[in-house]
C-alpha positions as CSV (number, residue, x, y, z in Angstrom):
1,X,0.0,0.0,0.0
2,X,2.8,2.2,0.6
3,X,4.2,1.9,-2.9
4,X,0.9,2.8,-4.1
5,X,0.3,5.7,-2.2
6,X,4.1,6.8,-3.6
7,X,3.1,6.2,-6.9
8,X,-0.7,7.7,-6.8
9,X,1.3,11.0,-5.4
10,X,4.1,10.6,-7.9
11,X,7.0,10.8,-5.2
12,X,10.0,9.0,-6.6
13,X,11.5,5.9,-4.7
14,X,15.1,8.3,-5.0
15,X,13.8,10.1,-1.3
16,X,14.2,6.9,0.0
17,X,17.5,6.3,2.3
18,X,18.9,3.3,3.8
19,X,19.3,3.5,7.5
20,X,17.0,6.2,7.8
21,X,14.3,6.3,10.7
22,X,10.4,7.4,9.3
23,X,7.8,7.9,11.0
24,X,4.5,7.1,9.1
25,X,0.8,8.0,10.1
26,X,-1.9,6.6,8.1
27,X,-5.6,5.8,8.3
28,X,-7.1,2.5,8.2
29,X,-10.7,1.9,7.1
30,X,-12.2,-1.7,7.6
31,X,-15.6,-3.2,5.6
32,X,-16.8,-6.1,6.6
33,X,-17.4,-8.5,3.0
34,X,-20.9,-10.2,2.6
35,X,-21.8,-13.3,3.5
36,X,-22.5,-14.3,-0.3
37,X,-18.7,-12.8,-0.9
38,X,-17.0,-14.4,2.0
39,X,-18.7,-17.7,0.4
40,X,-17.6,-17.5,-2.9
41,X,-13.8,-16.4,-1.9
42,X,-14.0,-19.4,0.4
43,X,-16.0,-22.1,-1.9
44,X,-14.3,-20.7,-5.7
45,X,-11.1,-19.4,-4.9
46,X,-9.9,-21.0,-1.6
47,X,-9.6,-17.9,0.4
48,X,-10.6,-17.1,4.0
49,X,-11.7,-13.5,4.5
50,X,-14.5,-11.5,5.7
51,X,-13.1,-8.3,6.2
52,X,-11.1,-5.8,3.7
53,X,-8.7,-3.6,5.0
54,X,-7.4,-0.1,3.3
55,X,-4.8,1.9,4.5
56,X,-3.9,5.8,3.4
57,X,-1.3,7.3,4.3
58,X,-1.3,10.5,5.8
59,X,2.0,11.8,6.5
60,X,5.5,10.7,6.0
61,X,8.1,11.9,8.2
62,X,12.1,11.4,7.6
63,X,13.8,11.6,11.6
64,X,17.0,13.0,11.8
65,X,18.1,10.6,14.8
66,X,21.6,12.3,15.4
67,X,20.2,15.8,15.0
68,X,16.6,16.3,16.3
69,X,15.4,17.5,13.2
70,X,12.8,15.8,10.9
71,X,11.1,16.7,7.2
72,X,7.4,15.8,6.6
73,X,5.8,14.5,3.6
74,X,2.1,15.4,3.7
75,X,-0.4,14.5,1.0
């Protein structure tokens, strides 16, 4: 979901650092699937679920460790 959200908002993978700290705050919705859904994912397809999840991210922040300081990413 993450690489989505950086793709939907265009931000190129080249911010990303190694051995950098973020801090991320997102949103997470939850809807529960019907019981004709849950049904057919379990009978057709083999899979167990009765709940979708969706996360959105709301803000992106790169800490500064050493320093104290930090830049945010906001959508």
């Amino acid at each position: 979901m993450l690489l989505h959200w950086i793709c939907q908002k265009k931000l190129s993978l080249l911010i990303w650092r190694r051995g950098v700290v973020y801090e991320f705050t997102f949103d997470q919705h939850k809807v529960p699937l019907s019981k004709k859904a849950t049904e057919y994912l379990q009978k057709e397809k083999e899979i167990e679920m009765a709940t979708v999840y969706q996360f959105e991210l709301k803000l992106l922040e790169l800490l500064d460790v050493g320093s104290g300081e930090s830049s945010e990413i906001e959508e």
